[in-house]
Every structure is written in structure tokens, then in C-alpha cells.
C-alpha positions as CSV (number, residue, x, y, z in Angstrom):
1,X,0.0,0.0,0.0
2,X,1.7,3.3,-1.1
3,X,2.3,5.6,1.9
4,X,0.5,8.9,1.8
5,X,2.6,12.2,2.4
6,X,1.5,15.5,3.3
7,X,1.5,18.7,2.2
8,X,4.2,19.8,4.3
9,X,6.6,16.8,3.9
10,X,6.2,17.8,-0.2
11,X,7.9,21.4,0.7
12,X,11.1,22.1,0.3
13,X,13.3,23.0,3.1
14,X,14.1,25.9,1.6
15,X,11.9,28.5,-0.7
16,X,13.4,28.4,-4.2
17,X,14.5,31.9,-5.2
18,X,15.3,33.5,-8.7
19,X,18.5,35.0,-10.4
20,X,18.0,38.2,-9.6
21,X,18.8,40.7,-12.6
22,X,21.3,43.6,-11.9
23,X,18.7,46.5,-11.4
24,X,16.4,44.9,-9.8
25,X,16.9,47.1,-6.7
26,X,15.8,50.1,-8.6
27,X,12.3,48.1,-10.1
28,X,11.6,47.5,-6.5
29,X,11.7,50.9,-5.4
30,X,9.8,52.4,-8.6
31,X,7.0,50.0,-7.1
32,X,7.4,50.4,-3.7
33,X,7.2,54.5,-4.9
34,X,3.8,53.4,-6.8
35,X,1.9,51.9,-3.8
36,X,3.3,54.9,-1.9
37,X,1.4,57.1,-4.4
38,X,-1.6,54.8,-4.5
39,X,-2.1,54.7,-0.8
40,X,-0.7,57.9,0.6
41,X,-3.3,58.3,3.6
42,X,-1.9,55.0,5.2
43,X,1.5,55.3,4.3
44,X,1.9,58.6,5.9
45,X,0.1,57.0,9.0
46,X,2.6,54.3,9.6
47,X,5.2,56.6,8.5
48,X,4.2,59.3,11.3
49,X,4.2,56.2,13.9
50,X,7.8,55.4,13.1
51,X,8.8,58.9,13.3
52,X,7.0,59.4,16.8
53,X,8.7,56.5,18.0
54,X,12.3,57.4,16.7
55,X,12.1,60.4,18.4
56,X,10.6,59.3,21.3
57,X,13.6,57.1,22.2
58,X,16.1,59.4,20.7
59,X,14.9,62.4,22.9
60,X,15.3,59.2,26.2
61,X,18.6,58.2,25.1
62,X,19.6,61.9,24.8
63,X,18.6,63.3,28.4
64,X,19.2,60.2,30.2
65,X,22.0,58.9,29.1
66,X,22.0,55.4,30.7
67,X,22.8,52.8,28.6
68,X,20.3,50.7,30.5
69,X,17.5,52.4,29.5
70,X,18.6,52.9,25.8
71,X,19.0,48.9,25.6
72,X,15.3,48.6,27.2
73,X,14.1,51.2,24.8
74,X,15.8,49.6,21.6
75,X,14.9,46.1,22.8
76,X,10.9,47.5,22.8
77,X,11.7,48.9,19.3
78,X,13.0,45.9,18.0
79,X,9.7,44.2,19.2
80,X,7.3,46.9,17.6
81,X,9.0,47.7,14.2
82,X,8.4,44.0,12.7
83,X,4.7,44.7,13.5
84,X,4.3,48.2,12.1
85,X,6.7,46.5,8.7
86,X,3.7,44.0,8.7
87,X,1.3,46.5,8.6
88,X,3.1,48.3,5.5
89,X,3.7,44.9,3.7
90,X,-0.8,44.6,4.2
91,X,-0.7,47.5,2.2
92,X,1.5,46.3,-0.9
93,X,-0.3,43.1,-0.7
94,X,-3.6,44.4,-1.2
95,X,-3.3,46.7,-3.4
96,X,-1.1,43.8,-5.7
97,X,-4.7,41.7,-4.9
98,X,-6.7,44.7,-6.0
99,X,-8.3,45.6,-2.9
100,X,-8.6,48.9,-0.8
101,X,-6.0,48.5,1.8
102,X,-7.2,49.4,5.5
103,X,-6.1,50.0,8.6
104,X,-8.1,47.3,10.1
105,X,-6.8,44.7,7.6
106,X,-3.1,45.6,8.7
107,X,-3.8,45.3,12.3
108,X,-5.5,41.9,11.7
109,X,-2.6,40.5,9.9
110,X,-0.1,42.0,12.7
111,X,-1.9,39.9,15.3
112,X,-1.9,37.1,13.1
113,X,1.5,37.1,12.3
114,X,2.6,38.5,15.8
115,X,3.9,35.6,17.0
116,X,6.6,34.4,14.3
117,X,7.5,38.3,13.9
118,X,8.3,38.2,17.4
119,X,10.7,35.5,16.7
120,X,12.0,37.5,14.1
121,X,12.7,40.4,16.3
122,X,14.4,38.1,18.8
123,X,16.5,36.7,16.4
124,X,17.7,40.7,15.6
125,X,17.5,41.2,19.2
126,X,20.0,38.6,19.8
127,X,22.4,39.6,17.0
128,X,22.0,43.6,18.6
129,X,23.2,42.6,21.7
130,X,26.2,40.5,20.1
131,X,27.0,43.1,17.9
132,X,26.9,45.7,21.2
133,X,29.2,42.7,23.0
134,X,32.0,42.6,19.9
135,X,32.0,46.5,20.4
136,X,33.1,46.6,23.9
137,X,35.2,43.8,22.8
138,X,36.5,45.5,20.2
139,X,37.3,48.6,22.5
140,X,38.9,46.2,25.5
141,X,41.4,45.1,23.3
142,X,42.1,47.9,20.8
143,X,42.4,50.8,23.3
144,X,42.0,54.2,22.3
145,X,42.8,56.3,25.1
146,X,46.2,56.9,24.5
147,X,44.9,59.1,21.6
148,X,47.5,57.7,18.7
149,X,46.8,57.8,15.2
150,X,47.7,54.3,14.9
151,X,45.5,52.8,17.4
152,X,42.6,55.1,16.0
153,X,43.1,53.5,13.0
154,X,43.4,50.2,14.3
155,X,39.8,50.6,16.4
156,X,38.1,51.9,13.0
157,X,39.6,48.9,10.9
158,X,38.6,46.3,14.0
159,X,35.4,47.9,14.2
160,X,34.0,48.4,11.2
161,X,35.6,44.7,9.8
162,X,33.1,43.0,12.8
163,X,30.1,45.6,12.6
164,X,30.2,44.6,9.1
165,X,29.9,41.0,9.7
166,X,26.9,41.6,12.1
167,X,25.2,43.8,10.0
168,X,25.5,41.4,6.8
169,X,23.8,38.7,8.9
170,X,21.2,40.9,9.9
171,X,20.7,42.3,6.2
172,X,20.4,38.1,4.9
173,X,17.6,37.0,7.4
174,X,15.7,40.2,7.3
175,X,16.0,40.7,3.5
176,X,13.0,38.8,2.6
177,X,11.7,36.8,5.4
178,X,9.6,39.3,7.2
179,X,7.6,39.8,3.5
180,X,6.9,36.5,3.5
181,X,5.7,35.9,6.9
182,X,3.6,37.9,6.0
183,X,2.2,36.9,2.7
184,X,2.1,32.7,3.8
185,X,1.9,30.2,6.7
186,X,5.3,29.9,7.2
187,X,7.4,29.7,10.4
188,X,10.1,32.2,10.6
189,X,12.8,29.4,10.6
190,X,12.2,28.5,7.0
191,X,11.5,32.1,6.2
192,X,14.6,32.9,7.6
193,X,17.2,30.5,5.8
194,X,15.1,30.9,2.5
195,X,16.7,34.6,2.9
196,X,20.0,34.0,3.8
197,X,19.9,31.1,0.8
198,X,18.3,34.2,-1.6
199,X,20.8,36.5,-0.5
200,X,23.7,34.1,-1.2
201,X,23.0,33.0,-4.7
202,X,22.4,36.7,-5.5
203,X,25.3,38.5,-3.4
204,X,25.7,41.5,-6.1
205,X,22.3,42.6,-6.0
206,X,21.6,42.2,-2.4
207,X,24.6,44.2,-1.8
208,X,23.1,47.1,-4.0
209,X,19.5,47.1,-2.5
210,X,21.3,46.9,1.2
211,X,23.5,49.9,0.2
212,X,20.5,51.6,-1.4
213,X,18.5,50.6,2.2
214,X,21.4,52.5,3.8
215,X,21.7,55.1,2.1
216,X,17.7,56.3,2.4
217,X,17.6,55.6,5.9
218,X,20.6,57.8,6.6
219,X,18.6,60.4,4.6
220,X,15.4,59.9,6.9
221,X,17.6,60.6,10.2
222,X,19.3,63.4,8.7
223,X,16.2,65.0,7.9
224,X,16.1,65.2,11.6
225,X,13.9,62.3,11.4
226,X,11.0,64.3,9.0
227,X,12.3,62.3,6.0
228,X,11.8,58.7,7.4
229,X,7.5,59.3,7.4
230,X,8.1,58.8,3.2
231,X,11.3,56.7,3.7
232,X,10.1,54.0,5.8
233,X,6.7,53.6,4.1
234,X,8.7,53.3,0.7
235,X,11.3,51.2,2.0
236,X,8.8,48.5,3.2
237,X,7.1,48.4,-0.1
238,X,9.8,48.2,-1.9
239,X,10.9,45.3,0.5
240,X,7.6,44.0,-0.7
241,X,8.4,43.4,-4.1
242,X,11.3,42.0,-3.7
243,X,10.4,39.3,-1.8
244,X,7.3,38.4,-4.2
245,X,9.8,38.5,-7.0
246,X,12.8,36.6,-5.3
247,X,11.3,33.9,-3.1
248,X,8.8,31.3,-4.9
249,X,6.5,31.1,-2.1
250,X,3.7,29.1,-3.7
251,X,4.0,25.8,-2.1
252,X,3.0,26.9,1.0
253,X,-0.9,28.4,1.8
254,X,-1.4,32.0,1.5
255,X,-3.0,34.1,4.6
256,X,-6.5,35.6,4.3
């Protein structure tokens, strides 16, 4: 008698993924820039949220000054900001389905999807606090109080050769995983190694959007954090798009 599998032992471990074309990057953000357009109202809305809460914690960090209570606040960030994403990527998806997106339809899918995004964001909590550990590190053994040239140099070269590694890893699960938590019924620990696996086979390009990702943010904060109500908002769409044309999703069940 032939033995029956199910749906899930048919999946592959990992979500196949596409050769991504050199300016791919820039197709994402001309669509991310459309549903902008299309639904200003929301993005604005989500846009304003994020720039409240930047501010909020920057102002803390600023007059307090204990480190304690910058980790607690970043910690709640890290927590919050894969919810509000969730909420943006509801927005893209729906309009891609040809519906109205609402604000009711992004909080439903944020509850809905609250739990794996809080793996997510305890994943990137995890790395934060690493990456915050290899600083001190960093600073214990490549002292700069004697105020040399040399030992400047050495700091920046130490510092930025390990903040990079942190910050690559970071870029490889985020890159498309969050998307497609929220788009299917997927647990974040395929979601996340079908990224990493995506950003590997298409290193050139991933390094462009993540350079591009850079490059707008730094724009939103030195704006005095004004710029990030469009930046964010676009960002996440754009995020969007990349996902639905990297990752081949369609083996497992859509969310409604």
C-alpha cells in the first residue's frame, strides 16, 4: 500500500528563489514609490508612527543617558518595528490583490503574524546585543585612550571589519523573510534561511539594495527624522516586491 505524504513533507526546506537581474533594486523601489502614491493616507500613517517613536527614544537616550535604559528602549523597538513592517507589507499586498488596503486589515494581519514576527525580532534582538558585545570587545582590546593615530586606525579597521559581519547577517535574514511571513503560513525558521539562501546566490544585487536601504535611511535621520515618514513607508514596499519577485512562495498556503 503506497504511503500517503502530506503537504508539508512535499515542501522544500528551503523556498526556491530566482536569479536576480542587476537592477532589480531600482524596479523594486519604482514599485514600492507606486503603492506609496496609490495609498498615501496609510503610508503617511505608519510613516508618522515610526517617526514618533524614533524620536521618542532618541529624545530618552539623549537626556538620560543610561545605557540601561537605551537597551530597554531599543529592545521595545526591535519588538514593535516588525509589527508596524507587517502592517506596510498589508498594504502592498492588497493593493497587488486589487483591494482597498485598511487599517483594520493591517492590524488583523499583525496579530496574526505577531507571533513568528516576534521570533524575528528576537532573532535581531540577539544579534544587537552580540554586535553591542563585539564592540566593547573591540574597545577592550584595541584601546584608544592613549589618543594615537595608529591605534585610531586600528579601532576603526577592527570595528568596522566586525560591525560589518553583524550587520551582513542581519541584512540576509531580514532581506525577505519578514515579507513572506507575511504573505504565507510559514514559520520564521524557513522564512529565515530561505533569505540568507536568496541573498547568497544573489550576493551583487543584495549588496546594492542593502546599500540603497542605507543610504535612504541615513537620509530619513538626517532630515532630523522628517524624511523617514516617506522613507520607511517606501522602504517596506519596496521590501515588498522584492520578496514576491525573489522567493517562490507558492508551495506553501497564502494568509487571508
Amino acid at each position: 500500500m503506497a504511503s500517503m505524504s502530506s503537504p508539508q513533507e512535499d515542501r522544500p526546506f528551503v523556498v526556491p528563489c530566482a536569479d536576480l537581474a542587476p537592477g532589480a533594486p531600482l524596479r523594486w523601489l519604482a514599485l514600492g514609490w507606486r503603492d506609496l502614491r496609490r495609498a498615501p493616507g496609510l503610508s503617511l500613517l505608519f510613516g508618522a508612527v515610526i517617526l514618533v517613536v524614533s524620536v521618542v527614544v532618541s529624545a530618552l537616550a539623549w537626556s538620560l543617558g543610561r545605557f540601561a535604559l537605551l537597551a530597554t528602549l531599543l529592545s521595545g523597538f526591535v519588538f514593535v518595528a516588525p509589527l508596524v513592517a507587517v502592517g506596510l507589507y498589508c498594504v502592498s499586498r492588497a493593493l497587488e490583490a486589487g483591494r482597498t488596503p485598511t487599517l483594520r486589515d493591517s492590524f488583523v494581519l499583525a496579530r496574526r503574524v505577531a507571533g513568528q514576527a516576534g521570533v524575528f525580532a528576537l532573532v535581531q534582538l540577539v544579534i544587537l546585543l552580540l554586535w553591542s558585545r563585539a564592540g566593547m570587545m573591540v574597545n577592550a582590546f584595541v584601546p584608544i585612550e592613549d589618543g594615537s593615530t595608529r591605534a585610531l586606525l586600528e579601532f576603526l579597521l577592527i570595528g568596522s571589519l566586525a560591525g560589518s559581519v553583524f550587520a551582513a547577517l542581519t541584512f540576509a535574514i531580514a532581506a525577505f523573510s519578514l515579507p513572506m511571513i507575511a504573505d504565507r503560513d510559514v514559520d520564521m525558521v524557513t522564512a529565515g534561511i530561505s533569505s540568507v539562501n536568496a541573498v547568497l546566490r544573489n550576493k551583487g544585487v543584495c549588496i546594492l539594495w542593502a546599500a540603497i536601504i542605507a543610504a535612504l535611511t541615513a537620509v530619513g535621520f538626517l532630515t532630523a527624522y522628517l524624511g523617514l515618514v516617506v522613507v520607511m513607508p517606501w522602504l517596506a514596499y519596496s521590501a515588498w516586491h522584492a520578496y514576491r519577485e525573489t522567493l517562490d512562495a507558492s508551495d506553501w498556503p497564502r494568509l487571508d
